[in-house]
C-alpha positions in Angstrom: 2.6 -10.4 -7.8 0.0 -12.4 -5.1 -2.3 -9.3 -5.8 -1.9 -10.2 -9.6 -2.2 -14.3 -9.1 -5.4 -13.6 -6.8 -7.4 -10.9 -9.2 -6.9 -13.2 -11.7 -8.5 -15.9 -9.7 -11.0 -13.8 -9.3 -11.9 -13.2 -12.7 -11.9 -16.9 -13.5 -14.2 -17.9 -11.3 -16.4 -14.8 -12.4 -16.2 -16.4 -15.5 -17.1 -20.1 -13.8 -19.8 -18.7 -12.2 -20.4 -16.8 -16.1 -20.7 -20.5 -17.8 -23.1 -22.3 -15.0 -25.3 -19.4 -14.7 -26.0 -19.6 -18.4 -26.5 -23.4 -18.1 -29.2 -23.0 -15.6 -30.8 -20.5 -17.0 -31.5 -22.3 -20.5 -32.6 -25.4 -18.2 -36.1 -25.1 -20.3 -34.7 -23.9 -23.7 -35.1 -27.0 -26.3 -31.9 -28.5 -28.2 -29.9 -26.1 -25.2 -26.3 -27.8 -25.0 -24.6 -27.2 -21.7 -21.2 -25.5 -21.7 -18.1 -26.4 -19.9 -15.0 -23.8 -18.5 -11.7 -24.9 -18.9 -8.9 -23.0 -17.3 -5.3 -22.9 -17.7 -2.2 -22.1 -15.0 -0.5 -18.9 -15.8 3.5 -19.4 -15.2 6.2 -17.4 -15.9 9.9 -18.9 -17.3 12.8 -17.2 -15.3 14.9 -15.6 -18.2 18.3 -16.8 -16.9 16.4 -20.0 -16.4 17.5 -20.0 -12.3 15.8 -21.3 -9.8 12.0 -22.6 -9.4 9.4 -19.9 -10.2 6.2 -19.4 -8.7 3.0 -19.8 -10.5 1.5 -16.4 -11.8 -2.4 -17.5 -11.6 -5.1 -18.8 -13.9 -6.6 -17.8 -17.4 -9.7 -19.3 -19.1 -8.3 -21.6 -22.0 -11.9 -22.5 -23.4 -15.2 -22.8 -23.4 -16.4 -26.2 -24.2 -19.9 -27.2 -25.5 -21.3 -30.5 -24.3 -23.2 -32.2 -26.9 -24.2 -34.8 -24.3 -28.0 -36.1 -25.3 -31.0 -34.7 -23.9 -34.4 -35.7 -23.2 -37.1 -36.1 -25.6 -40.4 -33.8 -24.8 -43.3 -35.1 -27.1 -45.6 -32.8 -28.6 -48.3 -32.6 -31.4 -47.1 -30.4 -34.0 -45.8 -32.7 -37.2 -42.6 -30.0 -37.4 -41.1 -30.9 -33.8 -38.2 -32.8 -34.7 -35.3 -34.6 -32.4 -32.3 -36.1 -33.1 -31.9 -39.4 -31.4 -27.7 -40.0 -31.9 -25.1 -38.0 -33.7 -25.8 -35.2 -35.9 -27.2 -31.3 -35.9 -30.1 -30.0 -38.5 -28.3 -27.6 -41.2 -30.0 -24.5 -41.3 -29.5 -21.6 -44.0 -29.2 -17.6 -43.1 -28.5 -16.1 -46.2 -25.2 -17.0 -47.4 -24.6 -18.2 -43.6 -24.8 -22.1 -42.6 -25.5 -22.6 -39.0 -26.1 -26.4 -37.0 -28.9 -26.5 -34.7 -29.9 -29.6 -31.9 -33.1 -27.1 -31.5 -36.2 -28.9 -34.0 -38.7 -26.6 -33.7 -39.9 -25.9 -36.9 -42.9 -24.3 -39.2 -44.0 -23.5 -42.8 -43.5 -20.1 -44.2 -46.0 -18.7 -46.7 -44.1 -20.2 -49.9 -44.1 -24.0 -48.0 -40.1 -24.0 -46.5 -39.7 -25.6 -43.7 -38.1 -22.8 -41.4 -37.1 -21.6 -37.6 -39.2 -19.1 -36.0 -36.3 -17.2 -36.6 -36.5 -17.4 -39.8 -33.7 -19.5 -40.9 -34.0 -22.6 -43.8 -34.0 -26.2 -42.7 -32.0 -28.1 -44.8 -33.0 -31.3 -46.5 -32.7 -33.1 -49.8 -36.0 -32.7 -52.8 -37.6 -35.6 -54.0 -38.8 -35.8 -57.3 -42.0 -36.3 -59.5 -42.2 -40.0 -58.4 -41.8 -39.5 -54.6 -37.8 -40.7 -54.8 -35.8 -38.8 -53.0 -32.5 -36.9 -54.6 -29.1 -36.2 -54.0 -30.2 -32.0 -54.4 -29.3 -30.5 -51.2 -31.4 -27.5 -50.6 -34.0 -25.5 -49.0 -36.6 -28.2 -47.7 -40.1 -27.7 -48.5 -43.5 -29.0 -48.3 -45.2 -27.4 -51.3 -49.2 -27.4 -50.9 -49.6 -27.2 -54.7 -52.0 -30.1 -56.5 -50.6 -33.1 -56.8 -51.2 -33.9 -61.0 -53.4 -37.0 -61.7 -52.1 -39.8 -63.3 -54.4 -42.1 -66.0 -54.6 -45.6 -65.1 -52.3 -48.5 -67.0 -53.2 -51.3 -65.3 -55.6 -53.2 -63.2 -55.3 -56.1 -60.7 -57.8 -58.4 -60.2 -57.5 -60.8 -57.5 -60.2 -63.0 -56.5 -62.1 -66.6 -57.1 -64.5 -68.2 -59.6 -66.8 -70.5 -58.5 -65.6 -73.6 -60.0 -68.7 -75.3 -59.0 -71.3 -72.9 -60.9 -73.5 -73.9 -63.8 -73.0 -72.0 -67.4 -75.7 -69.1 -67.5 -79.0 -70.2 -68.6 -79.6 -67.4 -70.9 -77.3 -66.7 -74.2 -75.2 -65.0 -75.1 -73.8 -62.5 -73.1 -75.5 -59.5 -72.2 -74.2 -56.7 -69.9 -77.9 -55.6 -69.6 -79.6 -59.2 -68.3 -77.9 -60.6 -65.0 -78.9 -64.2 -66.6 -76.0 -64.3 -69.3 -73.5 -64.3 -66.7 -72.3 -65.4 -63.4 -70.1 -63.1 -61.5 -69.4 -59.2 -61.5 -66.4 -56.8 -60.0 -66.4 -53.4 -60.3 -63.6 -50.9 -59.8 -62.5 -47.1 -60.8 -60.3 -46.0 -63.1 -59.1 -42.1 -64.0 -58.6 -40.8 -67.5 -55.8 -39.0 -68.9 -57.9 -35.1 -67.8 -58.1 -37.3 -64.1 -62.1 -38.1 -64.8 -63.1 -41.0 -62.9 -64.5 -43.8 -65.0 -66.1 -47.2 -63.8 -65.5 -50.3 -65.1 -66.8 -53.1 -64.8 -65.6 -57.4 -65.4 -68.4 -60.1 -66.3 -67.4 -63.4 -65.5 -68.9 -65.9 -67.7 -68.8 -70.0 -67.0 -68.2 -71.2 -70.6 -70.7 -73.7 -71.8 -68.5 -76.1 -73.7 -65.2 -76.2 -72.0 -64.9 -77.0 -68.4 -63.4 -75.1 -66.3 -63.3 -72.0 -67.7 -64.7 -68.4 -67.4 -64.9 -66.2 -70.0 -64.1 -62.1 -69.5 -66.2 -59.4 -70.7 -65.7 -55.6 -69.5 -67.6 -52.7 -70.0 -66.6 -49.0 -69.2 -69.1 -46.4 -68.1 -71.7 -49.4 -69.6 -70.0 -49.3 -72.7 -69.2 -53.0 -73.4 -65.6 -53.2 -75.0 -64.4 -55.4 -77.9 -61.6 -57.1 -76.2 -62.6 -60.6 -74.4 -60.1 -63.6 -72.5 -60.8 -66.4 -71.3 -59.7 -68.0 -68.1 -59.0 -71.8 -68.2 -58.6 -73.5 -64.7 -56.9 -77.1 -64.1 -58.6 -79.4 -61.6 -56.5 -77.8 -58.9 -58.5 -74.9 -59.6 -55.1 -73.2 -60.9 -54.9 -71.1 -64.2 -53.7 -73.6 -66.7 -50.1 -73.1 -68.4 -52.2 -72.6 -71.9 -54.7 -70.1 -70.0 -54.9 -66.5 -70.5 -53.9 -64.2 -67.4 -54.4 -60.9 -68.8 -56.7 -58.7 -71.4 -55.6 -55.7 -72.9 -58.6 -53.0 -73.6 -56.1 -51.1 -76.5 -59.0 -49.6 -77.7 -60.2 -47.3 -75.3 -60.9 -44.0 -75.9 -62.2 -42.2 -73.2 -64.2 -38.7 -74.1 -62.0 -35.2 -73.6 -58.7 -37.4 -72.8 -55.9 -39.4 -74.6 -56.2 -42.8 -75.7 -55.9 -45.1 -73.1 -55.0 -48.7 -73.0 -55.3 -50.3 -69.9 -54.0 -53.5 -68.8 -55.9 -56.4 -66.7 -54.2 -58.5 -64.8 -55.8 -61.9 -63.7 -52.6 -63.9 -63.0 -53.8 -64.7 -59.8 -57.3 -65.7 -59.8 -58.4 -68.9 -58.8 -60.7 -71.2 -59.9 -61.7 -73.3 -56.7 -64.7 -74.7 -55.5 -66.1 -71.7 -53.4 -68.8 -69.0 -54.1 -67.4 -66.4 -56.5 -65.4 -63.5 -54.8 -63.7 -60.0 -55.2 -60.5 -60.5 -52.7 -58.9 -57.3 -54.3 -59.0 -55.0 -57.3 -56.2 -52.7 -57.1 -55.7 -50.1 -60.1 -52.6 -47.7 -60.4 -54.6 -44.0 -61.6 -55.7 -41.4 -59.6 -57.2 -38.4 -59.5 -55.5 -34.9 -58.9 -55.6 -34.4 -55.1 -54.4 -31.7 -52.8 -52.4 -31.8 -50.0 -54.4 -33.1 -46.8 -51.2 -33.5 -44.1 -47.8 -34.5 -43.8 -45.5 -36.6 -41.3 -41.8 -37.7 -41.2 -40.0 -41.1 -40.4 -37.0 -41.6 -38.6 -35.2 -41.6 -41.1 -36.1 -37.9 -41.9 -38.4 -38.2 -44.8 -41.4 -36.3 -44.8 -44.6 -38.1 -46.5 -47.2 -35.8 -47.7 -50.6 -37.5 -47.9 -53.4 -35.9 -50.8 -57.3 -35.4 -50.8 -57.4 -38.3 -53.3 -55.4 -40.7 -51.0 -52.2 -41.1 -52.3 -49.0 -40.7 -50.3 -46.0 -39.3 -51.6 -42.2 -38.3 -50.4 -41.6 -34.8 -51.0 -37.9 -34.4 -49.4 -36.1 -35.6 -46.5 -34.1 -34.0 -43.5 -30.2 -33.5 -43.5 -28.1 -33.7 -40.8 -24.3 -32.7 -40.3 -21.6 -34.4 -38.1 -18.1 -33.1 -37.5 -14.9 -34.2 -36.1 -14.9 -32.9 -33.1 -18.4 -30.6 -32.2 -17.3 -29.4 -29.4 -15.3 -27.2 -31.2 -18.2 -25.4 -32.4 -19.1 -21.6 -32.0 -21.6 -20.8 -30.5 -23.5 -18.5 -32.5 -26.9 -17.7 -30.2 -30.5 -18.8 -30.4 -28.6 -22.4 -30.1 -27.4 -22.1 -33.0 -23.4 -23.2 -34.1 -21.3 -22.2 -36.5 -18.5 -24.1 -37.9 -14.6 -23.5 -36.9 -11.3 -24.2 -37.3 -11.7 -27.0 -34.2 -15.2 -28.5 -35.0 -13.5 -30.1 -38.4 -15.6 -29.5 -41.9 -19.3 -30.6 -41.4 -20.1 -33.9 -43.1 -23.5 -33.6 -44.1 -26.1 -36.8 -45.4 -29.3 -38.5 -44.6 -30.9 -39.4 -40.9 -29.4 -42.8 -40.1 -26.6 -43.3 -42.2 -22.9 -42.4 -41.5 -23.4 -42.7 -37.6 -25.9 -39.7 -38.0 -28.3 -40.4 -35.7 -33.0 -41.4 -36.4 -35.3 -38.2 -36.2 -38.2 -38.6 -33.7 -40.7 -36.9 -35.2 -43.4 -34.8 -33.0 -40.6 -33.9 -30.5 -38.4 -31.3 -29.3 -34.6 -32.7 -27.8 -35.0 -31.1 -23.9 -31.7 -29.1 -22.3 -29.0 -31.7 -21.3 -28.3 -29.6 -18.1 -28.5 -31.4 -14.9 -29.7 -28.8 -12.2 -28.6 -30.6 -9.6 -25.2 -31.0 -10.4 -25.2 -27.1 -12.1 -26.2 -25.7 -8.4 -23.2 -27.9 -6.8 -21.0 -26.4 -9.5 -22.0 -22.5 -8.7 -21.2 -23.5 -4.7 -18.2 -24.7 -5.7 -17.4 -21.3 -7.9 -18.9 -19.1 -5.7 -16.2 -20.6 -2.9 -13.4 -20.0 -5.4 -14.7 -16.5 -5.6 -14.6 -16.1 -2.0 -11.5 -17.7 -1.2 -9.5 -15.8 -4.1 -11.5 -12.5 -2.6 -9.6 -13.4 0.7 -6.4 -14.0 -0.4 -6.4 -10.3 -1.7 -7.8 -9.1 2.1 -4.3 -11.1 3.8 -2.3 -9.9 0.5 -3.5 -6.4 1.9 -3.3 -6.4 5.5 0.6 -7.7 5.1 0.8 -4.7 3.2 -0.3 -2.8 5.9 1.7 -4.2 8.3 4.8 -3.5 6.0 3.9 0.2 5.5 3.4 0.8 9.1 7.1 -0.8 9.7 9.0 2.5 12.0 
């Protein structure tokens, strides 16, 4: 019976020594969570339930994963990702799901964002518009053209010189610099994504004070359409002022029609040399993909060759019940089980999931020092079990040479 209690001693703190080992030796493996060995005492019941009985050893009972946070190691590539808080990426292996701390990520040959192993990150699409869905799926960062869209609306924001004399020359000629005051000049994309310039002439009306009136002209082409902008002597559009002109009669070669909307709703009429403070317009032009970068919050931006940025999906995480009930499944990933609870899965910082630090890899959360202790500490339990078996034998021995 002490040979029985001692051997199995022995094979526990094997198994101690098993667990630590493994610790140290993933010290430098990224999203690595350190394990735990949790024994049981062996006892067995008297049948007639008589007397005290002794103990009848130790049995491992578990092996628990500690999903204690590590450190953050920083790094260059945009597809290093670390969690900062609750929550494992969900990855995809076939019909398999497996949870991950490890962020080390890359782009296949189709765009999905993938392990070196191979496996699918997880993550939710966004749609035409950059908003991101409620499609969970295989997350990826397509490098196809982004389509162009034809401009709607322009926004002019600047000031007209209140203090300006009415041109000296009449009437208005896009051609002769004398028949108006004041010029801005922006770009606008057609309906086939050609890039168009147009141009606004500011003219100081002769008869009425205080106000401008608006000419454009597209690629030089003058249109019919004209406003006029009446200022009050704050130098504020007046209530009965116009603050927009509508061009609905462009016609732009090889594209649709396209009416396009100018906004002047804030332009001021103050007494200070005439200005462009911003033209903003909302078209552009087909682009492809230049980069890409993610927030904390797990949504990766995609930035285009004709400067737009756009959402194109965002990162899932999963948190369960209890994670340390997780199985292990290698290359650090996890599998769910019974004890680990159903994995809830949503976005990066919502549901006490924790941010994404993007450009990062989540370091090992083993502590060597305290690992080394731990294997002294084993190793003794090895030796002192070893020696219990030697005095175990040696009464033996005594026994057997009994005359």
């Amino acid at each position: 019976m002490a040979f029985n209690t001692s051997i199995s001693g022995l094979q526990a703190a094997q198994k101690d020594m098993g667990v630590i080992s493994n610790n140290i030796a993933n010290v430098g493996t990224a999203g690595f969570k350190r394990s735990d060995a949790l024994f049981a005492e062996l006892y067995s019941a008297s049948l007639n339930g008589t007397g005290p009985q002794p103990g009848s050893g130790v049995t491992l009972e578990a092996i628990r994963n500690d999903f204690g946070q590590g450190g953050f190691e920083f790094t260059s590539s945009q597809l290093d990702l670390a969690i900062d808080g609750n929550g494992l990426f969900v990855l995809q292996n076939g019909a398999e799901t497996l949870y991950t701390r490890a962020g080390a990520f890359r782009l296949d040959g189709d765009g999905f964002v993938v392990t070196e192993s191979g496996n699918n990150l997880q993550g939710y699409a966004a749609d035409a518009n950059g908003q991101i869905t409620a499609t969970l799926g295989n997350l990826q960062i397509t490098n196809a053209l982004l389509a162009q869209k034809p401009t709607e609306e322009i926004v002019f924001n600047g000031n007209l010189d209140s203090r300006a004399e009415t041109p000296s020359v009449v009437p208005f000629d896009a051609t002769d610099p004398d028949t108006y005051n004041f010029t801005s000049t922006t770009t606008v994309y057609d309906s086939a994504g050609a890039a168009h310039q147009v141009t606004m002439y500011f003219v100081k009306d002769p008869v009425t004070a205080g106000q401008y009136n608006v000419s454009v002209a597209i690629d030089d082409v003058v249109q019919p359409e004209t406003a006029s902008l009446l200022f009050d002597n704050t130098g504020v559009l007046d209530a009965t002022s116009a603050t927009a002109l509508n061009l609905a009669s462009y016609q732009p070669s090889n594209a649709n029609a396209q009416p396009i909307n100018i906004d002047f709703a804030s332009v001021t009429g103050y007494g200070a040399n005439s200005a462009t403070s911003g033209v903003r317009q909302d078209g552009y032009a087909a682009g492809s993909l230049a980069g890409f970068e993610f927030d904390r919050e797990g949504v990766a931006y995609a930035t285009y060759t004709n400067g737009e940025t756009r959402a194109v999906g965002q990162v899932a995480l999963a948190t369960f019940t209890n994670p340390s009930g997780l199985q292990s499944a290698g290359k650090t990933n996890f599998a769910e089980s019974s004890s680990s609870g159903v994995a809830s899965i949503g976005a990066p910082d919502s549901g006490a999931r924790g941010v994404i630090r993007p450009s990062a890899l989540e370091s090992a959360n083993v502590d060597l020092t305290v690992e080394l202790l731990a294997l002294i500490e084993a190793q003794r339990n090895f030796q002192s079990n070893a020696q219990a078996i030697q005095n175990e034998n040696d009464a033996s021995q005594a026994i057997l040479q009994l005359r």
